[in-house]
C-alpha positions as YAML, in Angstrom:
chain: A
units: angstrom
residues:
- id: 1
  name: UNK
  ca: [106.05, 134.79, 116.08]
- id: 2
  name: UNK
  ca: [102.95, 132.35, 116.59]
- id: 3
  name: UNK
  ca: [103.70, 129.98, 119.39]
- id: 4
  name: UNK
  ca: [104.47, 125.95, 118.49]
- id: 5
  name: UNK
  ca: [102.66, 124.77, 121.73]
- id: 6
  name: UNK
  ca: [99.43, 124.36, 119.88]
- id: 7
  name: UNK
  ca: [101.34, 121.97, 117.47]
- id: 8
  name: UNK
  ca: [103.38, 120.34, 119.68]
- id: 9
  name: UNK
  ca: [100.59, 119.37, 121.69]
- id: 10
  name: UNK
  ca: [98.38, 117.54, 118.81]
- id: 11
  name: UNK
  ca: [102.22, 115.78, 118.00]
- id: 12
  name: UNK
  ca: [102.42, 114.52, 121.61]
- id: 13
  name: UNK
  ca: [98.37, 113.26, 120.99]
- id: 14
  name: UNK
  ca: [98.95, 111.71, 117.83]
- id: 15
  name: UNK
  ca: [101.89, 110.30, 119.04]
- id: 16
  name: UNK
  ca: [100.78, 108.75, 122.30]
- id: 17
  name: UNK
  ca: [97.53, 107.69, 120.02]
- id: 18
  name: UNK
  ca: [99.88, 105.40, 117.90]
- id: 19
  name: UNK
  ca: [101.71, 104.08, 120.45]
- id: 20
  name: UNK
  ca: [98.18, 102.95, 122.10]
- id: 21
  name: UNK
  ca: [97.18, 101.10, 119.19]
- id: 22
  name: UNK
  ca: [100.49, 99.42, 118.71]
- id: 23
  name: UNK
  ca: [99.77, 97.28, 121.63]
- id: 24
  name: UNK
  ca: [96.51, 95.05, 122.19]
- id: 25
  name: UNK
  ca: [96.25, 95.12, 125.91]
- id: 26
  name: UNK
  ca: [96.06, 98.94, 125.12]
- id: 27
  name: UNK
  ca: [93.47, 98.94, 122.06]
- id: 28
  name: UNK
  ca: [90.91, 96.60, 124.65]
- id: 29
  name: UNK
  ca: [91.48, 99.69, 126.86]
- id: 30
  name: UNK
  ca: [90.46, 102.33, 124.09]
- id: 31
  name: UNK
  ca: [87.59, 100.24, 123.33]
- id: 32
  name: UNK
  ca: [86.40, 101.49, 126.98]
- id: 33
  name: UNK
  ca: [87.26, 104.82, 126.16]
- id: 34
  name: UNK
  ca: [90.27, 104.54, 128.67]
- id: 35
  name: UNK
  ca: [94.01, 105.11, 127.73]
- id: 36
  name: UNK
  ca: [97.00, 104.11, 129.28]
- id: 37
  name: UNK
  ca: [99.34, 106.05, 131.21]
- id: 38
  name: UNK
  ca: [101.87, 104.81, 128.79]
- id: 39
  name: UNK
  ca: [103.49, 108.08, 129.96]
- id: 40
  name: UNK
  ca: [105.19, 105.93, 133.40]
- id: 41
  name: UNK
  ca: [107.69, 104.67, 130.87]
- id: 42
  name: UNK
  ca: [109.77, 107.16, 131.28]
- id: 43
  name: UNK
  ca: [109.78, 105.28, 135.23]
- id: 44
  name: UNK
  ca: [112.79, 103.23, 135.54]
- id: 45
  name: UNK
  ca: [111.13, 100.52, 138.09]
- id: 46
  name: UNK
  ca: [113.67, 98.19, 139.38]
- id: 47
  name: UNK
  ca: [111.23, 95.06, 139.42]
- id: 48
  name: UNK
  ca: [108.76, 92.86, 137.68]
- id: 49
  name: UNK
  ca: [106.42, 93.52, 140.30]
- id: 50
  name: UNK
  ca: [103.79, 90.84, 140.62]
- id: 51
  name: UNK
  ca: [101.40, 93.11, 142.54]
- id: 52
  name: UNK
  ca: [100.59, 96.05, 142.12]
- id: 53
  name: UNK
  ca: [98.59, 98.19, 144.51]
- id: 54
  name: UNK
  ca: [96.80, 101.49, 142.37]
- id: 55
  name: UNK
  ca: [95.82, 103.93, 144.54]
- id: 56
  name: UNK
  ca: [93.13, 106.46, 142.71]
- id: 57
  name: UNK
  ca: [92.76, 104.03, 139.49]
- id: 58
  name: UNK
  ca: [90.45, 106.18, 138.89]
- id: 59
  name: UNK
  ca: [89.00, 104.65, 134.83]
- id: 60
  name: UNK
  ca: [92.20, 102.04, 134.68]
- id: 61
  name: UNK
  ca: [94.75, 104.36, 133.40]
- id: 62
  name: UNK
  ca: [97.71, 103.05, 135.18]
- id: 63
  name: UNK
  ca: [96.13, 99.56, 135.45]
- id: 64
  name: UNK
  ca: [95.95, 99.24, 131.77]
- id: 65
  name: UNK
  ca: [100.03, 100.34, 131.63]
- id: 66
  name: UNK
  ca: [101.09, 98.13, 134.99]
- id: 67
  name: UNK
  ca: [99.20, 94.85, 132.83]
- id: 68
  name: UNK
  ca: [102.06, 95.60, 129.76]
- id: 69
  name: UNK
  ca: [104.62, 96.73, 131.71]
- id: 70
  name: UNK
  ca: [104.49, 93.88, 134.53]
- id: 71
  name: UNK
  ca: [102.98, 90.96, 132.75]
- id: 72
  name: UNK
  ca: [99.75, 90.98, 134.31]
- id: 73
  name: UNK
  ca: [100.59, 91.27, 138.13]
- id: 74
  name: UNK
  ca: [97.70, 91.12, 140.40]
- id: 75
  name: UNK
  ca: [96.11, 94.13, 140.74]
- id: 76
  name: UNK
  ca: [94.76, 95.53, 144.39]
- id: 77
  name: UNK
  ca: [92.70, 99.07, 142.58]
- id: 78
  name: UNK
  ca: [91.36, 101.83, 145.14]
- id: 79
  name: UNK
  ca: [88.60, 104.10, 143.49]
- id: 80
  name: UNK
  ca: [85.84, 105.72, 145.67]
- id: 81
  name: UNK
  ca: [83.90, 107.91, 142.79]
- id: 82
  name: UNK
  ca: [81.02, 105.52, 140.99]
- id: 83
  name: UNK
  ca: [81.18, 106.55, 137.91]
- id: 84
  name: UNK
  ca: [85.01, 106.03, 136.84]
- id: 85
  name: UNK
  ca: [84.74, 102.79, 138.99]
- id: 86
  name: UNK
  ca: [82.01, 101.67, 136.64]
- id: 87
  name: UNK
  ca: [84.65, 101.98, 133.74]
- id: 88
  name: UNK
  ca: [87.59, 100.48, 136.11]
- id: 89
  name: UNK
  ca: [85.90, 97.29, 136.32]
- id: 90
  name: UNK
  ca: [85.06, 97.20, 132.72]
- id: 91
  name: UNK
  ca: [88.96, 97.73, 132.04]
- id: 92
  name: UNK
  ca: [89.65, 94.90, 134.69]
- id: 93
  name: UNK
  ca: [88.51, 92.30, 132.71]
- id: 94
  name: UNK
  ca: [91.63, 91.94, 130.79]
- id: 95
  name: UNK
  ca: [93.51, 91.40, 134.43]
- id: 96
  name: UNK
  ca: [94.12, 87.83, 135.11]
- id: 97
  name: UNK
  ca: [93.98, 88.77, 139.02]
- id: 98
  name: UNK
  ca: [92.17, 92.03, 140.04]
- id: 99
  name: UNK
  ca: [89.60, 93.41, 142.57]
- id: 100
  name: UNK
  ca: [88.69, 97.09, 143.36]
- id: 101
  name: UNK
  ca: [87.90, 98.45, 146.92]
- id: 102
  name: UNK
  ca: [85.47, 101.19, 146.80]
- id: 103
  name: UNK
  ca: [86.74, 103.74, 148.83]
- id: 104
  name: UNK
  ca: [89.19, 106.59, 149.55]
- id: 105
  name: UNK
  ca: [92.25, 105.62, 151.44]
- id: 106
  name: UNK
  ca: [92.95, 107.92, 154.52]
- id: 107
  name: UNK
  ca: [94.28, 107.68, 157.97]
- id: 108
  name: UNK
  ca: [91.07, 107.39, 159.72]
- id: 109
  name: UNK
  ca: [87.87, 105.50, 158.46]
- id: 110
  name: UNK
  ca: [85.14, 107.99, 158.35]
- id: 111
  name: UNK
  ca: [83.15, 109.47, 156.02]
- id: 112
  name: UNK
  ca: [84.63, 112.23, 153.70]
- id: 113
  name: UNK
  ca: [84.04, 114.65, 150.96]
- id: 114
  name: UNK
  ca: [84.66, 114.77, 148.07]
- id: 115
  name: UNK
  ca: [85.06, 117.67, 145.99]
- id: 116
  name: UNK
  ca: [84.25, 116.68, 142.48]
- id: 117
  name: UNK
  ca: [86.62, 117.94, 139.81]
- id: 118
  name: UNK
  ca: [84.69, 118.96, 136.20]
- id: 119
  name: UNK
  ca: [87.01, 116.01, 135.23]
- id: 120
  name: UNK
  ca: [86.62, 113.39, 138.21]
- id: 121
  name: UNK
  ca: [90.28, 112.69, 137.43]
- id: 122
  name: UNK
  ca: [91.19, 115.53, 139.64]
- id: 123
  name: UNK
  ca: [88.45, 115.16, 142.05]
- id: 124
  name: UNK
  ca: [89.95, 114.96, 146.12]
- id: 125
  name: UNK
  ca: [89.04, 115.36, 149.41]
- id: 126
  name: UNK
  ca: [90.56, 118.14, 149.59]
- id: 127
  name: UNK
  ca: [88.99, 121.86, 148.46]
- id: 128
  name: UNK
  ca: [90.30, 122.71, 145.08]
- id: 129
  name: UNK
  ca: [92.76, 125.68, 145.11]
- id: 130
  name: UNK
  ca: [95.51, 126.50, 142.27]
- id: 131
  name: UNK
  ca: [95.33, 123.28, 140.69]
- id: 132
  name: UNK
  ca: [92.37, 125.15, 138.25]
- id: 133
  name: UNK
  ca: [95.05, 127.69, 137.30]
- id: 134
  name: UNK
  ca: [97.54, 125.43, 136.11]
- id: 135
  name: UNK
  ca: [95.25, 122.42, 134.97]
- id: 136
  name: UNK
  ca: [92.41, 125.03, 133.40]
- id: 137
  name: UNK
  ca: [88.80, 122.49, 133.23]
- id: 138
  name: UNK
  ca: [89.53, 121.16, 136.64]
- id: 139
  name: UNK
  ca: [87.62, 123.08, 139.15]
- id: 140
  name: UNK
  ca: [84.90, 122.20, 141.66]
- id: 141
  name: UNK
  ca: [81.75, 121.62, 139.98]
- id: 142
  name: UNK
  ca: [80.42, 119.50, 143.19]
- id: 143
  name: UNK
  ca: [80.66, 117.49, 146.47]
- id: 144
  name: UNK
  ca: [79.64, 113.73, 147.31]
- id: 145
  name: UNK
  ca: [80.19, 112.12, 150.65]
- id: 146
  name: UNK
  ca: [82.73, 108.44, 150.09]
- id: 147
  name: UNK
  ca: [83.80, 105.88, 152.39]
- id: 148
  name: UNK
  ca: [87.38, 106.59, 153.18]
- id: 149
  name: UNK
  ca: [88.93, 103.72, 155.04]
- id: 150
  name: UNK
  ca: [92.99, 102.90, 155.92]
- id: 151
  name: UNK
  ca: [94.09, 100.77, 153.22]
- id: 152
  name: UNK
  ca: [96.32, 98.17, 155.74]
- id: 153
  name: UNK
  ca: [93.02, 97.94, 157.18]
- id: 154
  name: UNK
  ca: [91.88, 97.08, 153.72]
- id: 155
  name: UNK
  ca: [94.23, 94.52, 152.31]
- id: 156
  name: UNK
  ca: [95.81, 91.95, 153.79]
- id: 157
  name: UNK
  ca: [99.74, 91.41, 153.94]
- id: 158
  name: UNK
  ca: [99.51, 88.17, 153.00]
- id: 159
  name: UNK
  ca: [97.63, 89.39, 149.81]
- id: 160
  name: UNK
  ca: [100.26, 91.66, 148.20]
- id: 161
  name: UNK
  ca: [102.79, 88.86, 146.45]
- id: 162
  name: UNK
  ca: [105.95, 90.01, 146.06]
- id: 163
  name: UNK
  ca: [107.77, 91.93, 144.93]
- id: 164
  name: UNK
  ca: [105.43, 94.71, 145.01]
- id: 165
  name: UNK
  ca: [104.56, 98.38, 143.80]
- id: 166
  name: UNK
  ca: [102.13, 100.75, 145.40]
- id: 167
  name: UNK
  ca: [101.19, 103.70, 143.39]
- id: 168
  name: UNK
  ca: [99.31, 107.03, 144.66]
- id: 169
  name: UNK
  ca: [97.45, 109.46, 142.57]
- id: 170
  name: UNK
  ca: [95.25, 111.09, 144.47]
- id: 171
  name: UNK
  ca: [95.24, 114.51, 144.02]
- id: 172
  name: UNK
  ca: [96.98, 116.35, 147.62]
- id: 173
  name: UNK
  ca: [96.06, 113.59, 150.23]
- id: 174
  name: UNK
  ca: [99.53, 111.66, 149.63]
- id: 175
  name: UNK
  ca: [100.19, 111.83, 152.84]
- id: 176
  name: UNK
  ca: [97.21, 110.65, 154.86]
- id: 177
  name: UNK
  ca: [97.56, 107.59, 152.09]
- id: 178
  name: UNK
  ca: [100.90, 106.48, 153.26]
- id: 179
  name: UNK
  ca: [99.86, 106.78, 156.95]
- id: 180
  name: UNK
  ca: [96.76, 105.22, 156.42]
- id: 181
  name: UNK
  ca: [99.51, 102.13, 154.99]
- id: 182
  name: UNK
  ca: [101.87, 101.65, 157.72]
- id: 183
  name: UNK
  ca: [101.08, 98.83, 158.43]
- id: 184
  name: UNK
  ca: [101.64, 97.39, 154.64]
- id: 185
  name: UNK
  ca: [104.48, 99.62, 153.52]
- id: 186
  name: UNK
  ca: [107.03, 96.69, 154.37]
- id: 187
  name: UNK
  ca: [105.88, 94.87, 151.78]
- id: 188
  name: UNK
  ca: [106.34, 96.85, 149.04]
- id: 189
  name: UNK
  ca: [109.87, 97.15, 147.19]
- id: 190
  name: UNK
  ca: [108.81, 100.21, 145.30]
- id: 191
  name: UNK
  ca: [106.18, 103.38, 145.62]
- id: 192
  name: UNK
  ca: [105.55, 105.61, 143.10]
- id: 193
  name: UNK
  ca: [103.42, 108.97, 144.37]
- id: 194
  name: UNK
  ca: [102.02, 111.88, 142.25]
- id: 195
  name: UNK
  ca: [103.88, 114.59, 144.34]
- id: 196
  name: UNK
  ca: [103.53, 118.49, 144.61]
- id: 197
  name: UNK
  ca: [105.93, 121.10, 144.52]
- id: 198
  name: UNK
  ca: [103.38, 123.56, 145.10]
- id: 199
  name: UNK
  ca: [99.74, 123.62, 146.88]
- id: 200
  name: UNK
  ca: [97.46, 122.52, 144.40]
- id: 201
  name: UNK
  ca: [94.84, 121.52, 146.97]
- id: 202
  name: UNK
  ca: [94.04, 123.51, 150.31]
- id: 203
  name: UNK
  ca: [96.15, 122.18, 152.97]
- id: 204
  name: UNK
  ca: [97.83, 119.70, 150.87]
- id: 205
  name: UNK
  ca: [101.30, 117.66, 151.61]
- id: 206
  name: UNK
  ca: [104.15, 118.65, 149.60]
- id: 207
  name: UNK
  ca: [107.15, 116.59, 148.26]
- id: 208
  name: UNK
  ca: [109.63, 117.23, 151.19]
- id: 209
  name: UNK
  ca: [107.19, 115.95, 153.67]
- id: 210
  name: UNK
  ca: [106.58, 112.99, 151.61]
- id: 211
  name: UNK
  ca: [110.06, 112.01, 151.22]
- id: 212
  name: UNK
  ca: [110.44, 112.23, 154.90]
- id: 213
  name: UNK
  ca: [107.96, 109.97, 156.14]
- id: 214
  name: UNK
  ca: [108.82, 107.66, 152.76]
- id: 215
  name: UNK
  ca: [112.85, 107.75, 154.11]
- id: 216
  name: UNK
  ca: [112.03, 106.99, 158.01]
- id: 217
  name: UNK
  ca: [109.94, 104.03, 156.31]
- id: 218
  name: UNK
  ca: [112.86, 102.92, 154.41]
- id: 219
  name: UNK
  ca: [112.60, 104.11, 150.92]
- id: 220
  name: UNK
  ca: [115.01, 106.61, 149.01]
- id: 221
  name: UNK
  ca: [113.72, 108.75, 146.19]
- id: 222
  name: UNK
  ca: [115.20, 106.95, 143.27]
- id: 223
  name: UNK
  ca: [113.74, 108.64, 140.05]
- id: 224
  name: UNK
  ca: [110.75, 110.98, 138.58]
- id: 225
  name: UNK
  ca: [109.25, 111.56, 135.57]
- id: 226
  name: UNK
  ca: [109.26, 114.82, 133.27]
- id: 227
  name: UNK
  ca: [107.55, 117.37, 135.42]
- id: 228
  name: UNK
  ca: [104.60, 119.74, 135.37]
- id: 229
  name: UNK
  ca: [105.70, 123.79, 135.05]
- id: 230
  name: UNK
  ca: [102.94, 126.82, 135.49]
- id: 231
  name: UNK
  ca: [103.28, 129.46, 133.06]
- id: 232
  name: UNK
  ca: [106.09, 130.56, 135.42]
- id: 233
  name: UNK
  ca: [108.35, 127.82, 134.75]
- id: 234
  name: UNK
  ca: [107.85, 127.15, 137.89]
- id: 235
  name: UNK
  ca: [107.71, 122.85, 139.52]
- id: 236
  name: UNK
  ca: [104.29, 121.86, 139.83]
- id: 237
  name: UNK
  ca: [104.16, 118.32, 139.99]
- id: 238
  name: UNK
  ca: [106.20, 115.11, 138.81]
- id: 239
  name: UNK
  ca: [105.70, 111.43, 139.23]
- id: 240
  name: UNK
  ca: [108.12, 110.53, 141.89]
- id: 241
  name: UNK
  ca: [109.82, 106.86, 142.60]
- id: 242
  name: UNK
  ca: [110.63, 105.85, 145.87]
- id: 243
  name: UNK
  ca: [112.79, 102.25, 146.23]
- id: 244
  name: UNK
  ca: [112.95, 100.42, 149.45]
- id: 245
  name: UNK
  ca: [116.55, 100.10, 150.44]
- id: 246
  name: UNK
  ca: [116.92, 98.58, 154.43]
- id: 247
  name: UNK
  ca: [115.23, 95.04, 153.71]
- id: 248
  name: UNK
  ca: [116.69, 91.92, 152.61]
- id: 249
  name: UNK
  ca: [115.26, 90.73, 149.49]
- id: 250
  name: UNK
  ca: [114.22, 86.96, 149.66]
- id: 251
  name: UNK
  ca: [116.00, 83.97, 147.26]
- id: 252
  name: UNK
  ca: [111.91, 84.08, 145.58]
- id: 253
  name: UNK
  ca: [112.45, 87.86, 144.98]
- id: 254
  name: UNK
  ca: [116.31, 87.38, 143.73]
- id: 255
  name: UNK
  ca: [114.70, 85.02, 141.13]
- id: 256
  name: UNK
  ca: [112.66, 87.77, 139.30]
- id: 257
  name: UNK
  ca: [114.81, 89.53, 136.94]
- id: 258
  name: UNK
  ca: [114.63, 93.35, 137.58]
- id: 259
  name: UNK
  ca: [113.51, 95.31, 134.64]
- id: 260
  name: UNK
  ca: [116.21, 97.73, 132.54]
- id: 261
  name: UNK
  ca: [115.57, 100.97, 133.62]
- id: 262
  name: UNK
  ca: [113.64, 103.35, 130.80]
- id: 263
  name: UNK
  ca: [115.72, 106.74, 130.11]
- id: 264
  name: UNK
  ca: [114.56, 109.61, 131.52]
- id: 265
  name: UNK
  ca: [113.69, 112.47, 129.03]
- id: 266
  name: UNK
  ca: [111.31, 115.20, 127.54]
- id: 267
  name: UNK
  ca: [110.63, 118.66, 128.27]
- id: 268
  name: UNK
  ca: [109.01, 119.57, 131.36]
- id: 269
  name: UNK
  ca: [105.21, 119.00, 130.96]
- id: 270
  name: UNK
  ca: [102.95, 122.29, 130.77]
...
């Protein structure tokens, strides 16, 4: 019997297409040839957050979503690679309140490589290893040397308005982002992080020793979104949402009504 992956796949692409153009803030972004992650719905964030800090924004994928979603929170976007940063700022000018610091955050401000994906999406500093199995167009076609810097070296406390989200993409150095951010992760209620279940990237961080530094910070893993199998059925990856839990929120905070939660759903993503 012919498989219905093929056809399933163009449904989820013609869906997500019409759900795109349903929504202005989203067409200006498929003007610049850049779609929303309207796939973080599924992300039952507890806040309004009124920053947002988007680690690997890469073209303005999550941007574009966290402008809908939050009403237009200021936006703090990390992107070393030139070329998608070209397209971020273009994106950017729908933001009421945005800037973009051109480099990689990491725990130590050097100098890095980068190995540069065949789609810069999946580029990292890290060599490319099974992630080209599972994501098939993804391997190393490249390098190029970036400024990586520690991002609360980068931003200012007094900068990120709360309450306050800080997302990670960034393709296996999830880790060396949230040490690189010790010194900020107090001010964020909520952090959502692209984690791995298995080594995508050579001598990448998994999930477990995420959640660990994440839960000696504070936060509890709260939710994730519909995962990522290998032809195995096998965890690969899954959008994962961490809530702070040992601070006292502020009377400003109490005054911003928490979102509803979105339902969790969908088959696992392959």
């Amino acid at each position: 019997m012919p498989s219905l992956r093929p056809l399933k796949t163009l449904y989820g692409k013609v869906a997500k297409a019409a759900r795109l153009l349903s929504e202005p803030i989203y067409r200006r972004g498929l003007v610049r040839a850049v779609a929303a992650s309207i796939e973080h719905q599924a992300i039952p964030f507890g806040f309004r957050h009124r920053t947002v800090v988007d680690v690997g924004a890469n073209r303005g994928q999550f941007a574009l979503f966290a402008m809908k979603r939050f009403g237009h929170p200021r936006l703090v976007c990390v992107e070393p690679l030139d070329q998608p940063r070209k397209r971020l700022h273009q994106v950017l000018q729908a933001a009421r309140d945005a800037r973009v610091l051109p480099i990689a955050a990491a725990e130590v401000a050097t100098e890095r490589m980068m190995h540069m994906s065949r789609r810069d999406d999946s580029s990292s500093l890290l060599p490319v290893g099974y992630q080209t199995t599972v994501f098939p167009g993804t391997e190393e076609v490249g390098t190029t040397v970036v400024l990586a810097a520690r991002l609360d070296a980068s931003i200012e406390a007094e900068d990120i308005e709360q309450p306050a989200l800080l997302k990670i993409d960034v393709q296996g150095t999830e880790l060396e982002v949230l040490r690189g951010s010790e010194g900020l992760l107090e001010r964020f209620a909520e952090i959502l992080v692209e984690c791995s279940f298995v080594e995508l990237y050579e001598g990448q961080a998994l999930i477990d020793e995420v959640s660990v530094l994440l839960r000696e910070n504070g936060f509890d893993l709260v939710a994730a979104g519909t995962p990522t199998v290998d032809s195995d059925r096998r965890l690969v990856q899954a959008d994962v949402l961490f809530r702070r839990t040992t601070r006292t929120v502020s009377r400003e905070e109490s005054d911003v009504a928490p979102l509803s939660p979105a339902p969790l759903g969908g088959a696992p993503r392959r």
